[in-house]
DSSP file (Angstrom, degrees, kcal/mol; ACC not computed):
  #  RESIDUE AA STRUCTURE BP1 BP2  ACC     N-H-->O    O-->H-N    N-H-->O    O-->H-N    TCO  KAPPA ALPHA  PHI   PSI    X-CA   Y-CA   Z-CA
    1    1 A X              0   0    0      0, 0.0     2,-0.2     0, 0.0     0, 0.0   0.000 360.0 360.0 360.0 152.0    3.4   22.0   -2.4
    2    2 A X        -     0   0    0      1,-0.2    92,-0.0    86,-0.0     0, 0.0  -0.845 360.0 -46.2-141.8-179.1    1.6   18.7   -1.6
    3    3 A X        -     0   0    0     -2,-0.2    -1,-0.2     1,-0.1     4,-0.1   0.335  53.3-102.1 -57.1-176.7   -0.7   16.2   -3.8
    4    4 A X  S    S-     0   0    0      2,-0.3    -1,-0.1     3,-0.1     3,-0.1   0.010  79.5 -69.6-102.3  28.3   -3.2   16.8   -5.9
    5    5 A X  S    S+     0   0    0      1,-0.2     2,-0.6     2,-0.0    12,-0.1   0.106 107.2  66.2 104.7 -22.9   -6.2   15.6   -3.0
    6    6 A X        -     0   0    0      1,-0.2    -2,-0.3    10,-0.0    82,-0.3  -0.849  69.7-132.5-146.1 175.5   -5.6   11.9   -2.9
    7    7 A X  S    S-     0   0    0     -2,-0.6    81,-2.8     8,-0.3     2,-0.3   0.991  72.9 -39.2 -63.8 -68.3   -3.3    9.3   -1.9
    8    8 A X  E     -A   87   0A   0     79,-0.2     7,-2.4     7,-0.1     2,-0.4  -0.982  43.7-145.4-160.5-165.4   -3.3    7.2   -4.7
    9    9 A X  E     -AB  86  14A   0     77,-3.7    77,-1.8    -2,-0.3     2,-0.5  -0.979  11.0-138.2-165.7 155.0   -4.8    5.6   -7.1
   10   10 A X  S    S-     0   0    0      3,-1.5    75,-0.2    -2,-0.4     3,-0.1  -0.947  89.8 -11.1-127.9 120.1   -4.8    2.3   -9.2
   11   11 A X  S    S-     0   0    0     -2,-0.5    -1,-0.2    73,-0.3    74,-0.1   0.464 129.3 -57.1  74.2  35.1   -5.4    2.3  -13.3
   12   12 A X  S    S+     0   0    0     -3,-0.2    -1,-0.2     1,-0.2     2,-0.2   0.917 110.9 123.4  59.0  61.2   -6.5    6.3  -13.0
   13   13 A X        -     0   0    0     -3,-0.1    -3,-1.5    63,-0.0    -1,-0.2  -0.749  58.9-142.2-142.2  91.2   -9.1    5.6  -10.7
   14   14 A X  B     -B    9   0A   0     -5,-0.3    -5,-0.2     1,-0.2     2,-0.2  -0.348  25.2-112.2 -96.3 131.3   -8.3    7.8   -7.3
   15   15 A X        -     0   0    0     -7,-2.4     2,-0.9    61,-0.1    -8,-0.3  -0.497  32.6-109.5 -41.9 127.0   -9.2    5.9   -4.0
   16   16 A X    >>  -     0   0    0     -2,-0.2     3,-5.2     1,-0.2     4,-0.6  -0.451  22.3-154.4 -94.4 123.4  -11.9    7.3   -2.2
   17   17 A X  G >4 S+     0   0    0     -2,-0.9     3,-3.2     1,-0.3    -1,-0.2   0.830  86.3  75.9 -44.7 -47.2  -10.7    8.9    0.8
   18   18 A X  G 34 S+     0   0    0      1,-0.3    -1,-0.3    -3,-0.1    -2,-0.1   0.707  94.0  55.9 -19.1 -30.3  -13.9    8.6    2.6
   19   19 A X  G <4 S+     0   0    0     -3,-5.2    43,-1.9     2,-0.1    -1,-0.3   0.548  87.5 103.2 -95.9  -3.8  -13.0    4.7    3.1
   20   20 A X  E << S-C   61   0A   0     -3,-3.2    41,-0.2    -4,-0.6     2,-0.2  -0.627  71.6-128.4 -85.2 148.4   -9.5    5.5    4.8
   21   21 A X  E >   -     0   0A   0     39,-0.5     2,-1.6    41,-0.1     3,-1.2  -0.467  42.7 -82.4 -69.6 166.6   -9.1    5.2    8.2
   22   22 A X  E 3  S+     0   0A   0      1,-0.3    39,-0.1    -2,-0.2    -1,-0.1  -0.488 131.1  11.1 -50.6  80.7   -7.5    8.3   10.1
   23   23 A X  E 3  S+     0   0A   0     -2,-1.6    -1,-0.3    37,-0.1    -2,-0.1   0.437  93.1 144.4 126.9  56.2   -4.1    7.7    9.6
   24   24 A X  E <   +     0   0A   0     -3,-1.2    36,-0.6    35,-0.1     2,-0.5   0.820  50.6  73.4 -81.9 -24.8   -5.2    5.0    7.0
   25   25 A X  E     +C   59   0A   0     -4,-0.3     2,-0.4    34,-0.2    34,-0.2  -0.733  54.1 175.0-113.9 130.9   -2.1    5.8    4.4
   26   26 A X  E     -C   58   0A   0     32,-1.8    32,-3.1    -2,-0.5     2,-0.3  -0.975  10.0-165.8-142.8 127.0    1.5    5.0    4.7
   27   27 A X  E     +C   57   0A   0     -2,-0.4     2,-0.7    30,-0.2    30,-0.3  -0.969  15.7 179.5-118.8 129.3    4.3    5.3    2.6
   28   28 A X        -     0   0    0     28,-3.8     3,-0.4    -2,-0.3    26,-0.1  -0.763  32.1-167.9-117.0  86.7    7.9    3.8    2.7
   29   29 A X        -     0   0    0     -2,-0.7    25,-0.1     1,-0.2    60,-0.0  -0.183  55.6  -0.9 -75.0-174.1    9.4    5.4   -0.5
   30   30 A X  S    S-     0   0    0      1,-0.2    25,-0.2    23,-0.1    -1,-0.2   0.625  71.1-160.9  -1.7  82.9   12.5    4.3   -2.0
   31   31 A X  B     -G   54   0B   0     23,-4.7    23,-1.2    -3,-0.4     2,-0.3  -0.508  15.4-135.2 -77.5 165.4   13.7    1.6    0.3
   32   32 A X        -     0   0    0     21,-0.1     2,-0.3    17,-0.0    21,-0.1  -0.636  23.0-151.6 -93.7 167.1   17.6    1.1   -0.3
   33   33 A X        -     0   0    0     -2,-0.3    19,-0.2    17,-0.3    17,-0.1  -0.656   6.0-137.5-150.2 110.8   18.2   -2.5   -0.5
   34   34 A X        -     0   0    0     -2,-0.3     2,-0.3    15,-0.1    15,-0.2   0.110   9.2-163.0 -49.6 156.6   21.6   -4.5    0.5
   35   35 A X  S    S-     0   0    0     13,-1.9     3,-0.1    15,-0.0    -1,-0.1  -0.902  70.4 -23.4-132.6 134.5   23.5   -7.0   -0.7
   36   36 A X  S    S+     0   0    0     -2,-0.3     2,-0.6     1,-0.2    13,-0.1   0.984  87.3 164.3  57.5  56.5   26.1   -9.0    0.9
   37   37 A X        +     0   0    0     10,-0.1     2,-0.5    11,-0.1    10,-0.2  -0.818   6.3 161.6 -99.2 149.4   26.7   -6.2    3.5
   38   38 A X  E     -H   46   0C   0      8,-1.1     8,-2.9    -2,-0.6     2,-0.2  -0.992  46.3-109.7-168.4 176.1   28.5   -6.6    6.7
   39   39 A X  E     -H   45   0C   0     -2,-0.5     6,-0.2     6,-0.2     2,-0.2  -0.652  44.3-143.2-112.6 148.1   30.4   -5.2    9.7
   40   40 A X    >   -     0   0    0      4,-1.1     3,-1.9    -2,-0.2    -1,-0.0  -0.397  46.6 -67.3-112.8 179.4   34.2   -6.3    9.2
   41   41 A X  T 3  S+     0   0    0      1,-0.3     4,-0.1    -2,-0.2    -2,-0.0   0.520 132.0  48.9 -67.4 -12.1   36.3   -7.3   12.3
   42   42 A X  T 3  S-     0   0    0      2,-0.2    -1,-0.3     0, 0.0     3,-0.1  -0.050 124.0 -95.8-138.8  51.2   36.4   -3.7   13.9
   43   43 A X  S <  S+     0   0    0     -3,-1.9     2,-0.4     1,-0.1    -2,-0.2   0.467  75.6 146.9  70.3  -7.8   33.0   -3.2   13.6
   44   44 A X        -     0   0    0     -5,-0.0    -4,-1.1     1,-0.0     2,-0.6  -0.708  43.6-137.1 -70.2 133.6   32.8   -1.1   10.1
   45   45 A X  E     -H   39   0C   0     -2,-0.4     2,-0.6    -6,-0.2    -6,-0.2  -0.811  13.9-154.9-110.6 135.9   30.3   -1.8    8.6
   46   46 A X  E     -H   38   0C   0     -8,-2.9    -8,-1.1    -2,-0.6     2,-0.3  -0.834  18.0-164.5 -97.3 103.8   30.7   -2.3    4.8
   47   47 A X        -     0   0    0     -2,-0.6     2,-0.3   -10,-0.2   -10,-0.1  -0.564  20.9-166.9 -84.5 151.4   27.4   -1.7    2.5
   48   48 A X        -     0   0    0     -2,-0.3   -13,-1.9     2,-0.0     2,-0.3  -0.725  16.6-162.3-148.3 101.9   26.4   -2.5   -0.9
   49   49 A X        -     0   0    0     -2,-0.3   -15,-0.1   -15,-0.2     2,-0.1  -0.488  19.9-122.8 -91.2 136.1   23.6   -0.7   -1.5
   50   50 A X        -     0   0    0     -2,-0.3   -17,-0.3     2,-0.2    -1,-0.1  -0.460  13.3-136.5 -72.7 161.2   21.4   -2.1   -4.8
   51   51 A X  S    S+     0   0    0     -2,-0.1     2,-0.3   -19,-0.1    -1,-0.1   0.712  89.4  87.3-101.9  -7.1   21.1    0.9   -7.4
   52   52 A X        -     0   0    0    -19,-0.2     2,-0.3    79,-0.1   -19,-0.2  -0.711  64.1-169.9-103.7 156.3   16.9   -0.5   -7.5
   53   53 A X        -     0   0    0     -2,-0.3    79,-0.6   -21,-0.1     2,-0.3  -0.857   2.8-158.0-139.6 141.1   14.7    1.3   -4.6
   54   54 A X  B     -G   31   0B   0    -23,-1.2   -23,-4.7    -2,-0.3     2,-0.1  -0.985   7.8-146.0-148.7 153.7   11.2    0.1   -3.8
   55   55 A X        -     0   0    0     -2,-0.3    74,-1.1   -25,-0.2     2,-0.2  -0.175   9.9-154.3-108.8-169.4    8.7    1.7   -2.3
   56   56 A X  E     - D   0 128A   0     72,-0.2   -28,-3.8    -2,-0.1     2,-0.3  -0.791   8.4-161.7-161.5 128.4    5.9   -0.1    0.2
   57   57 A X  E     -CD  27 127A   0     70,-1.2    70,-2.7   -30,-0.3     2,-0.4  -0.933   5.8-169.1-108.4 154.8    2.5    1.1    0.7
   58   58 A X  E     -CD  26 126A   0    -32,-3.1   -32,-1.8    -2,-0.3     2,-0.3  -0.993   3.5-171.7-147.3 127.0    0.4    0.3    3.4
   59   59 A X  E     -CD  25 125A   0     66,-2.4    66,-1.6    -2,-0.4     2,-0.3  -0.834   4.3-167.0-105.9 153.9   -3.8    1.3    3.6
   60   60 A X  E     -     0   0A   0    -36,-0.6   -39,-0.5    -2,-0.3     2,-0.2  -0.926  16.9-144.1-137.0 149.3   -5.9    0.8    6.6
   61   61 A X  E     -C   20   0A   0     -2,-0.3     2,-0.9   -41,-0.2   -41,-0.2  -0.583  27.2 -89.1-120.5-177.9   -9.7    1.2    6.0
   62   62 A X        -     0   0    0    -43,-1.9   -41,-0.1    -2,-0.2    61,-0.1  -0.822  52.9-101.9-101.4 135.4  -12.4    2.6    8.2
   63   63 A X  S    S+     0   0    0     -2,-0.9    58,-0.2     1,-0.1    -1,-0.1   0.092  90.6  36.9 -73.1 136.7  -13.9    0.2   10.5
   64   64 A X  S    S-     0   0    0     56,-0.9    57,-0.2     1,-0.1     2,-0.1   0.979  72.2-168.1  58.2  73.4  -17.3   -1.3    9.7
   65   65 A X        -     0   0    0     55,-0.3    55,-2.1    56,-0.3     2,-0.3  -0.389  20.5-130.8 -70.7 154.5  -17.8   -1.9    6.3
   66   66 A X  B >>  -I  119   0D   0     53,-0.3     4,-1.9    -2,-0.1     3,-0.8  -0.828  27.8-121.9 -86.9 131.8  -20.6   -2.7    4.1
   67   67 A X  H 3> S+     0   0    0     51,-0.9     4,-1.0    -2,-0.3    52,-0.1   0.722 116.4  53.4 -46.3 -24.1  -20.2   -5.4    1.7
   68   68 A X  H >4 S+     0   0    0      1,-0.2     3,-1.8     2,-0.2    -1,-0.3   0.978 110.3  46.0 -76.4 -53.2  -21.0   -3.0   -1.0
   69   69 A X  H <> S+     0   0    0     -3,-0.8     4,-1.5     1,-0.2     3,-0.5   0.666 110.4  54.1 -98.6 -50.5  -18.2   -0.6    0.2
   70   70 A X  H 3X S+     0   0    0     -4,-1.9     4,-1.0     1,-0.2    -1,-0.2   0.829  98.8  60.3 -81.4  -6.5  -15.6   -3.5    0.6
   71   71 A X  H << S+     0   0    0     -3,-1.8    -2,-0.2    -4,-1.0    -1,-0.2   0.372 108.6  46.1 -92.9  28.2  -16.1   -4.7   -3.1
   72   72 A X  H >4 S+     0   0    0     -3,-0.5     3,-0.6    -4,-0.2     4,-0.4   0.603 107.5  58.2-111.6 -32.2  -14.8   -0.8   -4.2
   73   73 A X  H >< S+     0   0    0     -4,-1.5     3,-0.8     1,-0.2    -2,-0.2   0.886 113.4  35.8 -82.3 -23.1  -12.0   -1.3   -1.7
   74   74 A X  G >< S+     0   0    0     -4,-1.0     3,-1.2     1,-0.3    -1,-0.2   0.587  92.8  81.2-100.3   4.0  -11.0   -4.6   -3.8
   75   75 A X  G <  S+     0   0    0     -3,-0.6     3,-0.5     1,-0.2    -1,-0.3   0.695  93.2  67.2 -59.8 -30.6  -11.9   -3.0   -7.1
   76   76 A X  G <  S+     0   0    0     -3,-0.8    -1,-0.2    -4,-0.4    -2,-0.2  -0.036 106.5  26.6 -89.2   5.7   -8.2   -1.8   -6.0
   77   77 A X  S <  S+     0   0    0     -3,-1.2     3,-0.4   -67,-0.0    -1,-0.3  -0.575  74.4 164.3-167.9  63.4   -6.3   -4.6   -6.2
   78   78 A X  S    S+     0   0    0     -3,-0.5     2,-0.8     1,-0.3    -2,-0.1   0.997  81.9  10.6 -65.9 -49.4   -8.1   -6.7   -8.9
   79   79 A X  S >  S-     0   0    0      3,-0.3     3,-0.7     1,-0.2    -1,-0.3  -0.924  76.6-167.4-116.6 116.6   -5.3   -9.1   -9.6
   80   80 A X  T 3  S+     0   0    0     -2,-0.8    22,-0.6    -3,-0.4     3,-0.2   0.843  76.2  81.5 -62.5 -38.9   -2.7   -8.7   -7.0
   81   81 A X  T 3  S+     0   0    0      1,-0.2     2,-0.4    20,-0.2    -1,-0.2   0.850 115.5   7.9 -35.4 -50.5    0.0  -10.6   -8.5
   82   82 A X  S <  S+     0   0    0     -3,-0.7     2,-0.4    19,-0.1    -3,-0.3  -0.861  73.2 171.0-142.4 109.1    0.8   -7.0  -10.8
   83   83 A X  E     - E   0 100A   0     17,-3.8    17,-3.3    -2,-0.4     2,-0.7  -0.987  33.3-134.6-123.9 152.4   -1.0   -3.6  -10.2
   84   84 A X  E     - E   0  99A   0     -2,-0.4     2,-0.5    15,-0.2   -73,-0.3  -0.715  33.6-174.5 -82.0 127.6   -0.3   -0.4  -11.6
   85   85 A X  E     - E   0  98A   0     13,-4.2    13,-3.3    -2,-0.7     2,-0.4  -0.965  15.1-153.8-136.7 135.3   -0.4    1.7   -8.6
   86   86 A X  E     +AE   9  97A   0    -77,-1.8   -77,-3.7    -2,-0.5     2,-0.3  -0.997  26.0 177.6-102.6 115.0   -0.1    5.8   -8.6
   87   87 A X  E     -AE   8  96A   0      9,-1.2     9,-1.1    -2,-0.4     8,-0.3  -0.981  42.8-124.0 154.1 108.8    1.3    7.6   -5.3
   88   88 A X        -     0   0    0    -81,-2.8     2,-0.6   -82,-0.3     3,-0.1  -0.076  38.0-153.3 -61.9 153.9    2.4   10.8   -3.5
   89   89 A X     >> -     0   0    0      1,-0.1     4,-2.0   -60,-0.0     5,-0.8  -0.953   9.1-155.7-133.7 112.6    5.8    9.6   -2.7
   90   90 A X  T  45S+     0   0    0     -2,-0.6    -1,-0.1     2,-0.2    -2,-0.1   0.707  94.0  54.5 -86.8 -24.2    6.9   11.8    0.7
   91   91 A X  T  45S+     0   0    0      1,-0.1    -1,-0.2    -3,-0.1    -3,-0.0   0.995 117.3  30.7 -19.7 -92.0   10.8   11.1   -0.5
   92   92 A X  T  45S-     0   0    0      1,-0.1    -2,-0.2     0, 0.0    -1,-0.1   0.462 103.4-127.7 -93.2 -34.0   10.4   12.4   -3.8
   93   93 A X  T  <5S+     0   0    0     -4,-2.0    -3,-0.1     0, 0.0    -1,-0.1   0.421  81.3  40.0  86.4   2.4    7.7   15.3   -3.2
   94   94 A X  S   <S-     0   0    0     -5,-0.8     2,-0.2    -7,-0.1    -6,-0.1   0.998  92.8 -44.2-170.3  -2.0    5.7   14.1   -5.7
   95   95 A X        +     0   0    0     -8,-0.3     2,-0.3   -92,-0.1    -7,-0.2   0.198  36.6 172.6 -62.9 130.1    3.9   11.0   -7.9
   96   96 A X  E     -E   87   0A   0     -9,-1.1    -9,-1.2    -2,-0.2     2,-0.9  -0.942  25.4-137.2-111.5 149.4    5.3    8.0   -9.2
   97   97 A X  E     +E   86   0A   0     -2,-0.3     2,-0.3   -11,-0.3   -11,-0.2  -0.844  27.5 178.3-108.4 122.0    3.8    5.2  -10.8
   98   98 A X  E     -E   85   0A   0    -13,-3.3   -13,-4.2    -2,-0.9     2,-0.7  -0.819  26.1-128.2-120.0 150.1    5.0    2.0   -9.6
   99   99 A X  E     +E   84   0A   0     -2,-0.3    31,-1.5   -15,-0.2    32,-0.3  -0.966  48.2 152.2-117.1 136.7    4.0   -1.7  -10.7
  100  100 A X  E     -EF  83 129A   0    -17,-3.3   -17,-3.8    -2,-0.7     2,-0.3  -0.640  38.6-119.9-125.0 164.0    3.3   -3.7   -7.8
  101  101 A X  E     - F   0 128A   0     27,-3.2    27,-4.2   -19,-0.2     2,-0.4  -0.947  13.2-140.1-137.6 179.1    1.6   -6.5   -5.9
  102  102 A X  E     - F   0 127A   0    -22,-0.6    25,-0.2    -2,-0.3     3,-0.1  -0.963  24.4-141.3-122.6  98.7   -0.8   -6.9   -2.9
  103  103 A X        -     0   0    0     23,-0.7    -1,-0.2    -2,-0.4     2,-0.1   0.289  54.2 -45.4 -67.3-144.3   -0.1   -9.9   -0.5
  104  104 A X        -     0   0    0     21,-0.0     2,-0.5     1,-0.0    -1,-0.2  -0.577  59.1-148.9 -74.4 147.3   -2.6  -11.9    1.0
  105  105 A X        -     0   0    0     -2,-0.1     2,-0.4    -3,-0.1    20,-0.1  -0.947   1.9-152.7-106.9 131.5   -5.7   -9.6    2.5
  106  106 A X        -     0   0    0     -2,-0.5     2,-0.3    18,-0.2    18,-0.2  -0.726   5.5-165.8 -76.6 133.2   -7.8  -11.0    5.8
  107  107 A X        -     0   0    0     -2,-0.4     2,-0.4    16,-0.1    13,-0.1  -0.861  13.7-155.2-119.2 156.4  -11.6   -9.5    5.8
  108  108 A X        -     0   0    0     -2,-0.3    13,-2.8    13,-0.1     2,-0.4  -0.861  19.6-125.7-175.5 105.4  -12.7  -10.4    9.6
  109  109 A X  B     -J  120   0E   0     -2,-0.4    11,-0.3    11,-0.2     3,-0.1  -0.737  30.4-171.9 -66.1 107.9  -16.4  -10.6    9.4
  110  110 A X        -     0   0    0      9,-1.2     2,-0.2    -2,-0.4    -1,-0.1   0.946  63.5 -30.3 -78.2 -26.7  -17.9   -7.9   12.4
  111  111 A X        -     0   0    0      8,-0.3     8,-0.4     6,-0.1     2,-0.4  -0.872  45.3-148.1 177.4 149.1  -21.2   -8.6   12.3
  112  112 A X        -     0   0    0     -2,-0.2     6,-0.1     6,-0.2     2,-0.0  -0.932  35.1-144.4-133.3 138.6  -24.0   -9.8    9.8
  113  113 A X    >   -     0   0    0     -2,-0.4     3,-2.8     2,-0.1     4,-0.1  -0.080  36.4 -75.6 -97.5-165.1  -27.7   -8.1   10.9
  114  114 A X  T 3  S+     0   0    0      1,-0.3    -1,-0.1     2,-0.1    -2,-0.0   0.746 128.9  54.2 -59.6 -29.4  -31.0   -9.5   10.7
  115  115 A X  T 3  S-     0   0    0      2,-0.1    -1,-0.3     0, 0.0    -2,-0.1  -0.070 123.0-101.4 -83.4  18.1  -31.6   -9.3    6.9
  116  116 A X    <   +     0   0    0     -3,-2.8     2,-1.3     1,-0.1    -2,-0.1   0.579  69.5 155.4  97.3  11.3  -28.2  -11.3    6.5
  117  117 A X        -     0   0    0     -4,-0.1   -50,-0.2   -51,-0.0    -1,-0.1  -0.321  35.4-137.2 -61.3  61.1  -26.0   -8.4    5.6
  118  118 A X        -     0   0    0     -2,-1.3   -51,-0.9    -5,-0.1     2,-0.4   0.385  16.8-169.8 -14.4 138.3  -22.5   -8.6    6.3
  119  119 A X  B     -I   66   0D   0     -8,-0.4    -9,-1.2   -53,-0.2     2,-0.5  -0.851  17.5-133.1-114.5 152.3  -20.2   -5.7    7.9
  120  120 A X  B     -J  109   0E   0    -55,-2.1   -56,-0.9    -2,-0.4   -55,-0.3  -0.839  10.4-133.6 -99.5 154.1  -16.5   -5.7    8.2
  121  121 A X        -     0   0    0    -13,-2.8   -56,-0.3    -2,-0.5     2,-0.2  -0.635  63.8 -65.5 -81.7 171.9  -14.0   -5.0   10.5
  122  122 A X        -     0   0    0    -61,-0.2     2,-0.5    -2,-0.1    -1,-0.1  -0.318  50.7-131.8 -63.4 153.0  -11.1   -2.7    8.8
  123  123 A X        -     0   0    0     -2,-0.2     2,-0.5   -61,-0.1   -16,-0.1  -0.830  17.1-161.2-105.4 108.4   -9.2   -4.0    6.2
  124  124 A X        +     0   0    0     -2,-0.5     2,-0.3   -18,-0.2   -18,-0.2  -0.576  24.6 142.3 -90.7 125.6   -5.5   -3.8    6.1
  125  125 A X  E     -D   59   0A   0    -66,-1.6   -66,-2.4    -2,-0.5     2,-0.3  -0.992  26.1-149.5-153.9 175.3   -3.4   -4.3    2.9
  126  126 A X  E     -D   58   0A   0     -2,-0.3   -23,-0.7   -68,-0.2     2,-0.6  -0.998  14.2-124.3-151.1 175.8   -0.7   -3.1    1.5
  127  127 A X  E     -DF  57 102A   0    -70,-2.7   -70,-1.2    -2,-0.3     2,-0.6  -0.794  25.9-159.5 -92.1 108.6    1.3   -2.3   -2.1
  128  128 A X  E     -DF  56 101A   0    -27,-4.2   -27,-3.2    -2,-0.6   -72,-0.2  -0.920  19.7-127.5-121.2 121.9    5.0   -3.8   -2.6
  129  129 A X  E     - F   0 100A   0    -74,-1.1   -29,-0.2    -2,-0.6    -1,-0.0  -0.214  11.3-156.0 -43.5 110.6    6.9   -2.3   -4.9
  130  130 A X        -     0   0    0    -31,-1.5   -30,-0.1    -2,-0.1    -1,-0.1   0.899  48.1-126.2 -72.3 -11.3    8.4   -4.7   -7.6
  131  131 A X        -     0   0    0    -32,-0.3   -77,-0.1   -78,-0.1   -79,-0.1   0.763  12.9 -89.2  87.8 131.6   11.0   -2.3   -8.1
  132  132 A X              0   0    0    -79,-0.6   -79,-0.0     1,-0.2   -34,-0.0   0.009 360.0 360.0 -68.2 150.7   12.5   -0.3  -11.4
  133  133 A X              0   0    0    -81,-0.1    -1,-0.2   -82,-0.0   -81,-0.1   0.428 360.0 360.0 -97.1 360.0   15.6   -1.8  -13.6
């Protein structure tokens, strides 16, 4: 079984696939995350795995946007500091809702036409999990 047609989607509002590049979605679910780990004097290496797991998603958009077309891609991250973000999770086999933030995004203007329209290049961001307690 696989998702229900999209990737994800932010306050029950589905991202429209149309805007992804080809291999625009990337998931890294449940990272484990150390503390104080190290390799001991013959090379074992000792872990201390944290019991909270955080995911990271990463979008790529499809190249040469329309202004109109990049303010729906940021409809998608309205305040970055905390989104609620919804997500097939290839781990887990199936949605979680995670709260998250967005670091900084670059827009890289490609080219603005004779009537003074702007284009974009594609638009990278990604989703970091703040992770559950």
């Amino acid at each position: 079984m696989t998702g229900s047609g999209y990737p994800f989607k932010v306050n029950d509002i589905i991202f429209p696939v149309a805007l992804l590049a080809p291999e625009g979605y990337a998931n890294t679910p449940n990272r484990r995350q150390d503390k104080g780990s190290y390799t001991d004097g013959r090379g074992k290496t000792i872990r201390n795995i944290l019991p909270v797991k955080r995911s990271t998603i990463k979008i790529k958009t499809r190249d040469y946007l329309t202004y109109g077309q990049k303010l729906i891609i940021q409809a998608f991250f309205p305040n970055k500091d905390m989104v609620s973000l919804t997500y097939w999770n290839d781990e887990d086999n199936a949605y979680k809702t995670i709260q998250c933030y967005v670091p900084d995004v670059e827009y890289v203007v490609k080219h603005i036409d004779k009537a003074g329209n702007f284009y974009y290049n594609a638009i990278d961001f990604e989703y970091i999990d703040y992770g559950e307690g």
